[in-house]
C-alpha positions as CSV (number, residue, x, y, z in Angstrom):
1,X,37.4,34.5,128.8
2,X,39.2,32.9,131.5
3,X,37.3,35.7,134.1
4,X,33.5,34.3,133.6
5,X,32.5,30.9,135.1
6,X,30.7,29.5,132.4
7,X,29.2,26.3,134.3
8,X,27.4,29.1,135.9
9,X,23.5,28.6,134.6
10,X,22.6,31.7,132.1
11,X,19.7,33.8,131.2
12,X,19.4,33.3,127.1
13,X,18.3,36.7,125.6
14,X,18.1,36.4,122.0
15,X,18.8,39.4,120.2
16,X,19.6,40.6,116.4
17,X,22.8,43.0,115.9
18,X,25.1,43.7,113.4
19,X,28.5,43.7,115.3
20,X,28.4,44.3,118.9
21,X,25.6,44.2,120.8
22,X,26.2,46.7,123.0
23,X,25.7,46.6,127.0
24,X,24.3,43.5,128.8
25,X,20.4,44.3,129.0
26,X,19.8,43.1,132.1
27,X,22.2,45.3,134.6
28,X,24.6,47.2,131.7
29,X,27.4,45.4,131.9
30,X,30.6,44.4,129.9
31,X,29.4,41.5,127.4
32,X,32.6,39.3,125.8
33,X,31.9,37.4,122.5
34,X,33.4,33.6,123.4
35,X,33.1,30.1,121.4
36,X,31.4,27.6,123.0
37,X,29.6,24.3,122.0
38,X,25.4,24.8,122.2
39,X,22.7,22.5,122.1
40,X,20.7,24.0,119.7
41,X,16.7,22.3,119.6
42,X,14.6,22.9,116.1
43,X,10.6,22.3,115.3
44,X,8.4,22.1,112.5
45,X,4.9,23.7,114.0
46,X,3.8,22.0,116.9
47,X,6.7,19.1,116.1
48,X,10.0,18.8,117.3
49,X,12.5,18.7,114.5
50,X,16.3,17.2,115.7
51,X,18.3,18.2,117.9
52,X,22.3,19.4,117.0
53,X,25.1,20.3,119.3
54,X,27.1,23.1,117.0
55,X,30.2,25.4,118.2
56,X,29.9,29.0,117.7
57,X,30.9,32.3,118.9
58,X,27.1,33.5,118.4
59,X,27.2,33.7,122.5
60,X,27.9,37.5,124.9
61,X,28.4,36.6,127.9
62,X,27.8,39.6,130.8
63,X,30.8,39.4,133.1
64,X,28.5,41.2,135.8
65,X,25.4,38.9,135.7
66,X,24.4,35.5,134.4
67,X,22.9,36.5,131.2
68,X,24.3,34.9,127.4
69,X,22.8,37.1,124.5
70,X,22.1,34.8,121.8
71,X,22.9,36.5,118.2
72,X,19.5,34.9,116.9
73,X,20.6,35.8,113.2
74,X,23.6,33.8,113.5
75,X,22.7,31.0,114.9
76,X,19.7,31.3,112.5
77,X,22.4,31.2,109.5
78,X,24.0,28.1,110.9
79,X,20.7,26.3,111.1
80,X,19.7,26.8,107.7
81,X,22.7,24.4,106.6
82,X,21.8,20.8,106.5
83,X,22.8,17.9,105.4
84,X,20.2,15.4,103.6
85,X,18.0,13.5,106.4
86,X,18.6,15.8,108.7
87,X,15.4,17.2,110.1
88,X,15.8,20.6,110.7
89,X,12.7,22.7,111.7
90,X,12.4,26.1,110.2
91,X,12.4,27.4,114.2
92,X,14.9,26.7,116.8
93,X,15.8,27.2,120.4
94,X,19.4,27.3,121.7
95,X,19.2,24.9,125.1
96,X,22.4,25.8,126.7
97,X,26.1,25.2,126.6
98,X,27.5,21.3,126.7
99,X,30.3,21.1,129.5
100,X,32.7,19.4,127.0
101,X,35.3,18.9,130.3
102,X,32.7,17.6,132.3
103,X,32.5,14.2,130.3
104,X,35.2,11.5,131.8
105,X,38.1,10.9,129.8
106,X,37.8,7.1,129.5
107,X,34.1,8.7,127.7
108,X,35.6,11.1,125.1
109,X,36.1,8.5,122.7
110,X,32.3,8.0,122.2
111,X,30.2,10.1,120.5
112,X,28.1,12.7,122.4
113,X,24.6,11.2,123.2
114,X,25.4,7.7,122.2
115,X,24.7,5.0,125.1
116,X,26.7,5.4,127.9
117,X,28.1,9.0,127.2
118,X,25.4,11.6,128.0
119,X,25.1,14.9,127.2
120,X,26.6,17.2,130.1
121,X,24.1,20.3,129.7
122,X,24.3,23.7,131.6
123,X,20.9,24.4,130.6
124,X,19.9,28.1,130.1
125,X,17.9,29.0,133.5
126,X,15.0,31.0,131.8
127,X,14.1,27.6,129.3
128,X,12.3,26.0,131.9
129,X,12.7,23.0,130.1
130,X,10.9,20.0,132.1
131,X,11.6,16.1,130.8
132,X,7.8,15.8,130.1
133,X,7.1,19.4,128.1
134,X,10.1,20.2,126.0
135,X,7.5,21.1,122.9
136,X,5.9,23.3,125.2
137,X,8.8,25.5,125.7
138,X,10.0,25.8,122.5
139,X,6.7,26.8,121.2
140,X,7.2,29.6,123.5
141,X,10.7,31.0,123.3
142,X,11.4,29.5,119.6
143,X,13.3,31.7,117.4
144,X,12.7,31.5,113.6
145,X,15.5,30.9,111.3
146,X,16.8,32.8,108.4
147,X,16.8,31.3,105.2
C-alpha cells in the first residue's frame, strides 16, 4: 500500500459487504483493503460512551480519490467485544486514522493519550468534528453495532 498517501485526510463512507466492496463510490476507482490503527468513538443515546484506538483492516482505501470505505459490520463486530468497565455504546463512529510515525521516538514509550503523548489524528474530512460538538456529530453519522 506503499502507492496511497495515507496522511492524506479521507472521506469515511461506511458501507456493509461481504468480501469486496466493489469500486470506490465516489469516482470508480481501484479500492485496496490495508491495516491501519483507527480511532473508533462510541455513544449510548445522546451520551458519549469511550473512546478506543483498535487496528484493523476494516478500511478501502481509493487509490484515485481521498475516500476510506468503512466495512461498518466489521468494525461493528470488533466493538461488541469489551472488557469489564469498559463503556462501550451500542453506536459508534470511526474518527480517523492515528499517524503512529508521527509520534517522536523519545514519546513511543508512553501510552497513547496519556499526558504528554497526544494522539496524532488524520481526522476523516466529512466528520466535521469541532472541539466543542463532538456529540453532535456522532448523533449524526453514528453507525450501530452488531451484537
Amino acid at each position: 500500500m506503499s502507492s496511497l498517501n495515507l496522511k492524506t485526510p479521507r472521506e469515511a463512507i461506511y458501507q456493509s459487504f461481504k468480501g469486496h466492496p466493489g469500486a470506490c463510490p465516489k469516482c470508480q476507482g481501484e479500492l485496496l483493503r490495508s491495516t491501519q490503527t483507527y480511532m473508533v468513538a462510541t455513544r449510548y443515546g445522546k451520551e458519549l460512551g469511550d473512546t478506543f484506538v483498535i487496528g484493523g483492516d476494516f478500511g478501502w482505501f481509493c487509490t484515485q480519490c481521498p475516500v476510506v470505505v468503512i466495512d461498518a459490520d466489521r468494525v461493528g463486530e470488533m466493538m461488541s467485544v469489551g472488557k469489564p468497565g469498559w463503556r462501550v455504546g451500542p453506536e459508534f463512529l470511526v474518527l480517523g486514522i492515528v499517524d503512529l510515525d508521527a509520534i517522536p521516538q523519545n514519546k513511543r514509550h508512553l501510552p497513547l493519550g496519556a499526558p504528554g503523548a497526544p494522539i496524532p489524528l488524520i481526522e476523516f474530512s466529512n466528520l466535521g468534528l469541532s472541539k466543542k460538538s463532538q456529540t453532535g456529530s456522532l448523533n449524526k453519522t453514528g453507525r450501530k453495532r452488531h451484537k
